[in-house]
C-alpha positions in Angstrom: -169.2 144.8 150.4 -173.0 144.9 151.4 -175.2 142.0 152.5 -176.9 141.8 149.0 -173.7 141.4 147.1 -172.6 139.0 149.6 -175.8 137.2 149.0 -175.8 137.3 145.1 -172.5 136.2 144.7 -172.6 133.2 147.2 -176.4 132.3 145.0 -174.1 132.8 141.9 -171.0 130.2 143.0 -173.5 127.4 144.7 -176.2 127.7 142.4 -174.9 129.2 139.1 -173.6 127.4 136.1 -170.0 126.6 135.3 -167.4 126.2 137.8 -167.0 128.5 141.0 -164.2 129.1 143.5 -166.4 126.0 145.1 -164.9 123.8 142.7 -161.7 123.9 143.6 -162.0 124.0 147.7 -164.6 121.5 148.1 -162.7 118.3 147.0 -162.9 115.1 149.4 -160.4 116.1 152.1 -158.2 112.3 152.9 -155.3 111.7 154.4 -151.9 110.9 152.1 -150.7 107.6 153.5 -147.6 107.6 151.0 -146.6 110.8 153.1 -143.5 110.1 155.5 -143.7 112.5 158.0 -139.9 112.6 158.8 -138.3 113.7 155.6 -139.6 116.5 153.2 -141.1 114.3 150.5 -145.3 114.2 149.5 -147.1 115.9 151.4 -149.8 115.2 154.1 -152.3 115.3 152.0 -152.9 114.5 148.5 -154.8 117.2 146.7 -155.3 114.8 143.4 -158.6 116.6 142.2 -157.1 120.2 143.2 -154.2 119.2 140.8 -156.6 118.6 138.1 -158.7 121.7 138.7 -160.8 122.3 135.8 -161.3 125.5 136.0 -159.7 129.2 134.6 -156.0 129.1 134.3 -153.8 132.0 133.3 -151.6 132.0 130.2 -148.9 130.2 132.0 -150.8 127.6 133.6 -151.3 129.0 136.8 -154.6 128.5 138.2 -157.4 131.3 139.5 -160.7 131.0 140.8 -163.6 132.5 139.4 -165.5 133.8 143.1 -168.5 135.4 141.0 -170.3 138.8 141.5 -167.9 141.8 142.4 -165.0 139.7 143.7 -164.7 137.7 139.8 -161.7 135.9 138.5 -158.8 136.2 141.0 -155.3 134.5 142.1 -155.7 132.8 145.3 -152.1 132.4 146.7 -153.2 129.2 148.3 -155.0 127.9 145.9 -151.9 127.9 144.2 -149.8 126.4 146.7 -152.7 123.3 147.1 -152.3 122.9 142.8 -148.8 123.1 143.4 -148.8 120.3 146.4 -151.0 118.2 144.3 -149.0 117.9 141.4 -145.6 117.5 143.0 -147.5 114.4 144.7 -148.1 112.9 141.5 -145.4 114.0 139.9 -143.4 111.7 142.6 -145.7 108.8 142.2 -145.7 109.1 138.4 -142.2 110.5 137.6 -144.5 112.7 134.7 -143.0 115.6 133.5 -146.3 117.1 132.9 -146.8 116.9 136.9 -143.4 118.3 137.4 -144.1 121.2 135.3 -147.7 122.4 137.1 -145.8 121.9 140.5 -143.1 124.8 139.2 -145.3 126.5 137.7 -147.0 127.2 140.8 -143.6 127.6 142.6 -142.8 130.2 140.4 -146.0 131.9 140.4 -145.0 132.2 144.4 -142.0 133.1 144.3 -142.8 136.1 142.0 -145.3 137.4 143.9 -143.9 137.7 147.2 -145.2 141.2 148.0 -143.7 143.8 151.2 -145.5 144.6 153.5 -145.2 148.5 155.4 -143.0 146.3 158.6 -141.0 144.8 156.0 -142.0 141.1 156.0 -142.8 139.4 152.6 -146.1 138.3 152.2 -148.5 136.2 149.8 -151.6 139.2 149.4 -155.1 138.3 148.6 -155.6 141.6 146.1 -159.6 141.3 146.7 -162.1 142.0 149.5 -163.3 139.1 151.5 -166.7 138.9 154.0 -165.3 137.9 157.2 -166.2 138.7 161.2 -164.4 141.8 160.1 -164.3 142.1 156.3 -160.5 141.3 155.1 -160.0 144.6 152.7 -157.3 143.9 150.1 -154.4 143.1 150.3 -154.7 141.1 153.0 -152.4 137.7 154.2 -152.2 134.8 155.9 -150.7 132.2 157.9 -152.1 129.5 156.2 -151.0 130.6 152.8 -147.2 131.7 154.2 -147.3 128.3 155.8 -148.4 126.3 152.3 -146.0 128.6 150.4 -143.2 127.6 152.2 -144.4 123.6 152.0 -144.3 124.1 148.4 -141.4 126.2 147.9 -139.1 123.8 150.0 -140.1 121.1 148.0 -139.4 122.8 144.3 -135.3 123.8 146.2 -134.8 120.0 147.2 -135.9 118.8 143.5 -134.6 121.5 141.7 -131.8 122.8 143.6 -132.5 126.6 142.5 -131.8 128.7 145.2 -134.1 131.2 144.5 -137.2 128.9 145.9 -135.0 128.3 149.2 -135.0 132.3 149.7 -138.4 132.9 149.0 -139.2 130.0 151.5 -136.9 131.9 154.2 -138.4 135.5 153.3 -141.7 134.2 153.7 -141.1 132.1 156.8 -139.9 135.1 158.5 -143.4 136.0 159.4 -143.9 133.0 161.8 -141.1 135.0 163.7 -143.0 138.0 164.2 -146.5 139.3 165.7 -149.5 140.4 164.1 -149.1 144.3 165.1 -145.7 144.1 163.2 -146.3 142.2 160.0 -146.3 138.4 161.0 -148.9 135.7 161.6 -148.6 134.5 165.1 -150.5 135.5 168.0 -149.8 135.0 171.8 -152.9 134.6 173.6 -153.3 135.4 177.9 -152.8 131.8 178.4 -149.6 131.7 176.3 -150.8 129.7 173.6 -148.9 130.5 170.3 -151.5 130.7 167.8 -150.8 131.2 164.0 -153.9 132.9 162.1 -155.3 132.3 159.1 -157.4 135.8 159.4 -155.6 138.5 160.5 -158.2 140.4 162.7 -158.1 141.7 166.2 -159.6 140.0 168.5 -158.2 136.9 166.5 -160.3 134.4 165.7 -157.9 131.2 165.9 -159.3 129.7 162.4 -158.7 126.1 163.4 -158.1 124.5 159.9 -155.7 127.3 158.7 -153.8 126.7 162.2 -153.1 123.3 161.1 -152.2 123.9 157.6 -149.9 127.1 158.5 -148.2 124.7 161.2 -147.5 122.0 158.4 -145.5 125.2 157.1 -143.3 125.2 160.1 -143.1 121.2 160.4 -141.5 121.4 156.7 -139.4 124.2 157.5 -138.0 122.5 160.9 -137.3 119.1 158.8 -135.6 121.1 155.5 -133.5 123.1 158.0 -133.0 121.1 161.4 -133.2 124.1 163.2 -134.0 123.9 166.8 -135.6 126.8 167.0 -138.4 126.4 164.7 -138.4 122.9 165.9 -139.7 124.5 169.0 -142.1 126.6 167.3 -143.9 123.8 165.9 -143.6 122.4 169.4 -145.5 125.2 170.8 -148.1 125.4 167.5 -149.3 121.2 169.0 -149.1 122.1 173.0 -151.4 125.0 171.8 -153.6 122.6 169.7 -153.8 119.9 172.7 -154.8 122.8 175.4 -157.5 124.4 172.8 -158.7 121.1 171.2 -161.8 120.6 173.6 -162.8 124.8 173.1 -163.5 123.6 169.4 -166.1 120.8 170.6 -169.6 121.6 170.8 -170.9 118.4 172.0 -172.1 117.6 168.6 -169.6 119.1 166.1 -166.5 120.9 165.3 -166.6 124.3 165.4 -164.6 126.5 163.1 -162.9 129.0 164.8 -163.6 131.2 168.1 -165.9 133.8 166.4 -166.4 136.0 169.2 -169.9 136.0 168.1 -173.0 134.8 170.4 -173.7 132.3 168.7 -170.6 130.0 168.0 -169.7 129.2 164.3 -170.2 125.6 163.7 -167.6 124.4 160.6 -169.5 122.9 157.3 -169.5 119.5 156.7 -166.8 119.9 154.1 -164.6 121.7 157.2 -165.5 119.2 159.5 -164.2 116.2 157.6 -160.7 118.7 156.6 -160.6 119.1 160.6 -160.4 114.9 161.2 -158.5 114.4 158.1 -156.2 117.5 159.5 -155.9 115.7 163.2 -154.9 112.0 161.9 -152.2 114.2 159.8 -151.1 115.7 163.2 -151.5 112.4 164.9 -148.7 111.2 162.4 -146.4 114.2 162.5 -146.2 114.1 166.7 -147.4 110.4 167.9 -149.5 112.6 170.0 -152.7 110.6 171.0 -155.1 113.5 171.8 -155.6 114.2 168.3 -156.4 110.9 167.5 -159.1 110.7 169.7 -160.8 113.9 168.6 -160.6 112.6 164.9 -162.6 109.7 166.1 -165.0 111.3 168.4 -165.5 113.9 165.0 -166.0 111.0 162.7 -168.6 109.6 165.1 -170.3 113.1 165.0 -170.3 112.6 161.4 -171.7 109.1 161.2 -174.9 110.5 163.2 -177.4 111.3 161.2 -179.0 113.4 164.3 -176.1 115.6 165.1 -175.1 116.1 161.4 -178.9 117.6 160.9 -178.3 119.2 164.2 -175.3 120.6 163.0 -176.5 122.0 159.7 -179.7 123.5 161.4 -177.5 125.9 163.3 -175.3 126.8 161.1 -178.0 128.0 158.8 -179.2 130.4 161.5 -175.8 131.2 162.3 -175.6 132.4 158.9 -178.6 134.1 158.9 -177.8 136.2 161.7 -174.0 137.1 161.1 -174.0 137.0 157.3 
C-alpha cells in the first residue's frame, strides 16, 4: 500500500473531520457486570457506545466504517459483530424492539456473508488491504471476527429460534478445528500452546487482544453446545494464556502481540485498558487467579504517569521505524 498512503490516511482518520474507523474502535473498554458467565445471555462486555455508532450505515442498517484514503467506506465483519453484541445487551436490559432489531440486523448481515475459502472452511473476509507486519491483502480473516461471529450468532438462534443462525455459528466455528495452512485460525506453537490468531501471518504474531476475544467465541460455543470437546479447546486457549501472560509484560506495559520485530510492539493506551478489561473478563469465565493479578499489575502501569509517558515514547519510535 506504500508508506505515504499509509501515512495520509492514518493523518486523515486522527486528524480529519467527521467520523473515522477511530470512532467506532476507540470507545472506553469496561467490563459488563450484568454478564453471567455460565449461561449464554449479555455478553462480557457491553459495547453501549459501539451500539450507538454514529457513523455510515448501509441501507439496511448495517454499520461500515469510513477508514479514509484508499481503503474508504468498508464492512468490517467485526465491527458488525461488536454493533450486534451491543445492541442485544440493551435490547435485554430494555426489552426495546428497536435494540432487538440492530442486533439481527447485524446477525443477518453475518450470516449472509459467510464466504468459502479454497480448503473449504466458511469465513467472515475483510475485502480490503490492511498495513500489518506483513500487509493482510484482501480477503483476508480472522479468529477474532469467527470467534465474535459465532458470540453473536448463538445469541440471535437462542432468542429467535431460526436455525439458520445456529448453522452459520457451526460453519463458522469449524475453523477453530483446523490449522492455519488448511483454512482455520488456530496455531500450535513448539511449546504446544494452542494459539488462535487474529492475523493470519506466518510466523504468527499471537495478537493478544484478538486471542481473548476469538476464545470468548469458543467459551459461547462450549456453553450453547455442552460439548466436551470444545470445552477442552477453550481449556487449552487459558493454559496457553497463563504460560504466555508474563511474554506480554515489558516491565512497564502490555505489549500487543509478539511482533517478531527488534524492537517489541508496545499496545496503545486504548489496547492496554481492552487487555485489563479483557483479563477481569477471563478472570470471571475461569476463577483463574493469574489473570487477575496481571489486570492489576496493568492498571498500576496505567496509574503511573512515568511508565504511561515511557510507554508512549516508545511506541512512537516503534512506529517510526516499522510503519
Amino acid at each position: 500500500m506504500g508508506r505515504f498512503s499509509y501515512l495520509q490516511r492514518v493523518f486523515s482518520a486522527y486528524l480529519g473531520s467527521g467520523r473515522s474507523h477511530l470512532t467506532f474502535w476507540h470507545d472506553d473498554p469496561q467490563v459488563n457486570e450484568k454478564a453471567d458467565p455460565y449461561k449464554l445471555a449479555e455478553y462480557y462486555m457491553p459495547f453501549f457506545a459501539k451500539a450507538d455508532y454514529p457513523g455510515q450505515q448501509d441501507e439496511m442498517g448495517v454499520p461500515m466504517l469510513d477508514y479514509r484514503g484508499k481503503v474508504g467506506l468498508q464492512y468490517n465483519p467485526i465491527a458488525i459483530a461488536q454493533y450486534g453484541l451491543g445492541n442485544y445487551n440493551l435490547y435485554k436490559r430494555t426489552g426495546r424492539a428497536e435494540r432487538r432489531d440492530r442486533f439481527l440486523k447485524a446477525a443477518d448481515w453475518l450470516v449472509q456473508n459467510l464466504e468459502t475459502t479454497r480448503w473449504g472452511t466458511k469465513v467472515w473476509n475483510h475485502h480490503f488491504d490492511w498495513e500489518y507486519r506483513d500487509a493482510l491483502k484482501s480477503p483476508w480473516y480472522s479468529a477474532l471476527s469467527q470467534g465474535q461471529g459465532v458470540s453473536l450468532l448463538l445469541r440471535a438462534r437462542k432468542e429467535t429460534g431460526n436455525e439458520a443462525y445456529l448453522k452459520a455459528a457451526e460453519e463458522a466455528f469449524a475453523t477453530f478445528k483446523r490449522g492455519l495452512d488448511e483454512g482455520g485460525v488456530t496455531y500450535k506453537d513448539r511449546d504446544g500452546n494452542l494459539w488462535f490468531e487474529e492475523a493470519i501471518v506466518d510466523p504468527p504474531t499471537h495478537i493478544l487482544n484478538g486471542f481473548m476475544w476469538a476464545a470468548w467465541g469458543v467459551y459461547d460455543y462450549s456453553l450453547y453446545t455442552g460439548d466436551p470437546w470444545v470445552k477442552e479447546l477453550f481449556k487449552a486457549s487459558v493454559k496457553t494464556l497463563k504460560q504466555n501472560l508474563p511474554l506480554f509484560d515489558a516491565g512497564y506495559w502490555s505489549l500487543y502481540e509478539h511482533s517478531g520485530t527488534k524492537m517489541k510492539m508496545l499496545a496503545s493506551p486504548f489496547y492496554h485498558n481492552l487487555h485489563i478489561v479483557q483479563l477481569k473478563v477471563m478472570h470471571r469465565l475461569t476463577g483463574e487467579r493469574l489473570f487477575h493479578q496481571f489486570a492489576e499489575r496493568w492498571e498500576g502501569y496505567r496509574n503511573s504517569p512515568l511508565k504511561k509517558t515511557r510507554a508512549l515514547l516508545y511506541k512512537s519510535i516503534f512506529k517510526l521505524a516499522y510503519y
